[in-house]
N, C-alpha and C positions, 0 to 999 in steps of 0.2 A: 433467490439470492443471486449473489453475483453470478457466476457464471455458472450456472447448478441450475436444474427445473426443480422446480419446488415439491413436488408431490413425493411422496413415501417411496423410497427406490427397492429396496428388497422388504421388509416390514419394518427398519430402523432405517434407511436412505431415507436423506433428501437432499434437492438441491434446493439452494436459497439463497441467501441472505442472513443469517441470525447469530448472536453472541448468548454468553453465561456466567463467565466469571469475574463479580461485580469490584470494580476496583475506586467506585465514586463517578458520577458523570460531572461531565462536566456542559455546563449549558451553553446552547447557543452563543455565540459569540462573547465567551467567552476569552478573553486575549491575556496573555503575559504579557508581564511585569517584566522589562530589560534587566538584568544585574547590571550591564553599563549599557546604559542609553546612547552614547555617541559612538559608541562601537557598533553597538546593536544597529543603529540608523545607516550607516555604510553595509552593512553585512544584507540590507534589505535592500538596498541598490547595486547592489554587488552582483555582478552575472561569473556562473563558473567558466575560465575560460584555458584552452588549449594552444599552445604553442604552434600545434600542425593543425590548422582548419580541416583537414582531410578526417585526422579524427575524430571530428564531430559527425562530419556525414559517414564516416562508418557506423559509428555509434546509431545512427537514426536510421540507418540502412542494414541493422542487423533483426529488426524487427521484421522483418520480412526476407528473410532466407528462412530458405524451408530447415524445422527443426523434427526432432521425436514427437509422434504425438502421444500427448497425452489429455486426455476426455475431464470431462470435467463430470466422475465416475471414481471408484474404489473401496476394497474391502472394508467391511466395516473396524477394522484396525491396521493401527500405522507401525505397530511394534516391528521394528528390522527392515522399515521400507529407505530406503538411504536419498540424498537427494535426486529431483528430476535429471535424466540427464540434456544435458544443454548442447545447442548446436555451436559449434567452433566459432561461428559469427559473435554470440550472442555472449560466447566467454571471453572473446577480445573485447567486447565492447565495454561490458560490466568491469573487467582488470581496467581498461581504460578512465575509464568515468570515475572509479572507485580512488584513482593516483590524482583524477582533477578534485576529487572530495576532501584527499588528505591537502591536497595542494591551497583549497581556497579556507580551510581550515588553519593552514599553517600562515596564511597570510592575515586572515581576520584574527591572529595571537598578538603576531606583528604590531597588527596597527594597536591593540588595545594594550599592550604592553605586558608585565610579565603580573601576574596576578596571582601570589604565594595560595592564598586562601582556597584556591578553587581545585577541587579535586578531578573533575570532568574536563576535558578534553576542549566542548564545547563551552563552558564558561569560562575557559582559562583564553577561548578567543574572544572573547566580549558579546558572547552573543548571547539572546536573551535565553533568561533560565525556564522558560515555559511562552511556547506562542501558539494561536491558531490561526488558520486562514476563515474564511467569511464560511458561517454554515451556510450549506447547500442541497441538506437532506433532501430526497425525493423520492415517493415511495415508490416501487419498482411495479409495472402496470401487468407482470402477469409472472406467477412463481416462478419461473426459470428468465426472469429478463435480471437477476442482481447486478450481470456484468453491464449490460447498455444501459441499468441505472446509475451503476458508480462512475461509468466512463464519463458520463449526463454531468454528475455532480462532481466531477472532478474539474471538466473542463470550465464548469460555470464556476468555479475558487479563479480560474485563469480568466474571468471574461471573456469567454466563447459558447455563445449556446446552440446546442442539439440537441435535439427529440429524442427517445428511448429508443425508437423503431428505427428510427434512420442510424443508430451506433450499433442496434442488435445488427442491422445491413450490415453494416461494413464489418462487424469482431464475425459474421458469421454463427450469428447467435441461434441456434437449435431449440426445440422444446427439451432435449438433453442438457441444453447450458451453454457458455461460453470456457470454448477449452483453455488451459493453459498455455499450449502448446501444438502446432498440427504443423500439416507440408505447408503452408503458406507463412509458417513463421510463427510469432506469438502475438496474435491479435491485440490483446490490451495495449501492450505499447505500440506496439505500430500504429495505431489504431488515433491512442495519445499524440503522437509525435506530427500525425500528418493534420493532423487538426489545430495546433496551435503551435509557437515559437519560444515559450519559456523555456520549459524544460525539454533534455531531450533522454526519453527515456529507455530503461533495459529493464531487464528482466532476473532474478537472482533465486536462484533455485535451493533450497534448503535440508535435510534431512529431518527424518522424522525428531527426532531429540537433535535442535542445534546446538551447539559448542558457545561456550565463554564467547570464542573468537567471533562464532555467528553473528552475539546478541549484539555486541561493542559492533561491529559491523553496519549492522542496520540501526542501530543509536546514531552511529555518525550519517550515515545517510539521510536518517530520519530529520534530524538536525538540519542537515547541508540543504537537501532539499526544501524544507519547510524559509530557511531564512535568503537563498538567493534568491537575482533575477526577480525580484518581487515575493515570490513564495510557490512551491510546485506543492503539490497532494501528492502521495503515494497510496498505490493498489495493492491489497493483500487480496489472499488466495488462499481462504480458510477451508480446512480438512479439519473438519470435528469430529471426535468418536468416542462411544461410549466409553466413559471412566476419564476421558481426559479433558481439556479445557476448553471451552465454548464461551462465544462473544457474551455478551449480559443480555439475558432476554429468552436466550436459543432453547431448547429442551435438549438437557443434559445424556437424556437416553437416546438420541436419535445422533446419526452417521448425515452430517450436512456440506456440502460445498456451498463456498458463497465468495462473491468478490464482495469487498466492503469499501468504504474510501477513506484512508487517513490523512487526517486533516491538520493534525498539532501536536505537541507533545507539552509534557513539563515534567521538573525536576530534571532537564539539561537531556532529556531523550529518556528517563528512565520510565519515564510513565507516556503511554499513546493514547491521542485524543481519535476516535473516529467516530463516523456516521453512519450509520445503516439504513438498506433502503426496504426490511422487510417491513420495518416500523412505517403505520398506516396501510396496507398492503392487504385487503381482501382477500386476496387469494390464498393466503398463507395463514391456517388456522390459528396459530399461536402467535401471531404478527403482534396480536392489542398487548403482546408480555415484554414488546423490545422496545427500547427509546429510540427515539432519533440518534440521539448524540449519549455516548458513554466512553468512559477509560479506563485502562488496562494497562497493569505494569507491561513494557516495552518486553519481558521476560517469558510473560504470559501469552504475547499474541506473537513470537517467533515460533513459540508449539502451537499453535493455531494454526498458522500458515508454513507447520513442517510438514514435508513430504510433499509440498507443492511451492510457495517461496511469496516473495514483493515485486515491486513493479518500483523503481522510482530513478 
């Protein structure tokens, strides 16, 4: 899995890659349907942009200040684990990015005009009510590589490609995994950022049970990212544990870490489209039970990726 070694960590650990709870896949390029098309069209040429240039190269330069570390490793339950704590860099830069998301939100309302009908946030700016980027699944070449496989397929949605082994290099990737978090910063986005010019990414740290506020959070992210600048992916950072919710595929009794790569949404962010790279994956016994591509209410995969967060 993403950032996880694949193999059994105490008799229910693993690290991987893998999902559970089946909410419909959605296949290969599969794209949404605009609700307004001419809105939607600008909203995809549309780059998020900042008043102070300086804030962007902070934003892209918080991915490497040294943060908490945290392993890509933990108890086999998340009950009362609160979220990661984040380095001061990494929380200016998310509050930052998070004000250009309401910002470029509130301008794609603007141009699409006032739309009584729409209860979402996201289709009330005209953007489309379900979109994906290009699949890119690829299976991950050895149980603990999920994160230099996501990073793999994320950067190839952006037209840039890199090997597994050359992205395991750079995140730092261990037979232990790819951490969330260490003294060099937070590998996945740093990682993101110096390799291509779309997006420019942070890191968002979660609690084990998110909040209302969380979900709508990473909805509009989910959103912003997927329709600017062309289209960005986002990175989760799934913590699965027995009795709670697991990607479609995963084995419900087993304790998993995995970076996955989110690719799309529909129904305006309330449903996430991703790709997993255990699916095809020898090394990971239960691999032939996970698709490439599957979805999940947006609700479902914030406690997935509680107690550890997103990447976008």
């Amino acid at each position: 899995m993403g950032h996880r070694s694949l193999g059994v960590r105490l008799a229910v650990m693993v690290a991987i890659c893998l999902p559970v709870v089946w909410v419909g896949a959605s296949g290969p390029g599969a794209l949404a349907a605009a609700a307004h098309p001419a809105a939607a069209g600008a909203a995809h040429s549309a780059r998020i942009t900042h008043r102070d240039g300086a804030a962007l190269g902070a934003i892209r330069a918080a991915g490497r200040k040294a943060a908490p570390w945290l392993p890509d490793s933990g108890p086999a339950t998340k009950a009362g684990l609160a979220a990661p704590p984040m380095s001061s860099a990494m929380i200016r830069a998310n509050a930052d990015k998070q004000a250009m998301a309401r910002s470029f939100l509130v301008t794609m309302t603007r141009r699409a005009g006032r739309i009584s009908k729409c209860a979402k946030r996201p289709c009330r700016a005209g953007l489309p009510v379900a979109r994906d980027l290009k699949p890119t699944q690829r299976r991950q070449v050895t149980n603990y590589f999920c994160g230099p496989a996501t990073v793999t397929e994320m950067l190839a949605q952006m037209n840039v490609a890199v090997r597994q082994r050359k992205a395991a290099r750079e995140l730092g990737t261990t037979q232990a995994g790819t951490a969330w978090s260490d003294s060099s910063g937070y590998p996945v986005p740093a990682v993101l950022n110096e390799n291509q010019g779309i997006n420019d990414y942070v890191a968002v740290g979660l609690p084990w049970v998110p909040s209302r506020s969380d979900l709508r959070a990473y909805e509009r992210d989910l959103v912003t990212d997927i329709n600017h600048g062309g289209g960005a992916p986002l990175a989760g950072d799934a913590y699965e544990v027995p009795g709670g919710p697991h990607l479609v595929g995963h084995p419900a009794s087993l304790t998993i870490f995995h970076w996955f790569d989110i690719r799309g949404y529909r129904n305006s962010g309330a449903t996430t489209d991703y790709e997993d790279s255990v699916h095809g994956a020898s090394s990971i016994g239960w691999g032939a039970s996970v698709p490439a591509y599957s979805s999940l209410a947006s609700s479902v995969i914030v406690n997935i990726v509680g107690a550890r967060g997103y990447d976008w």
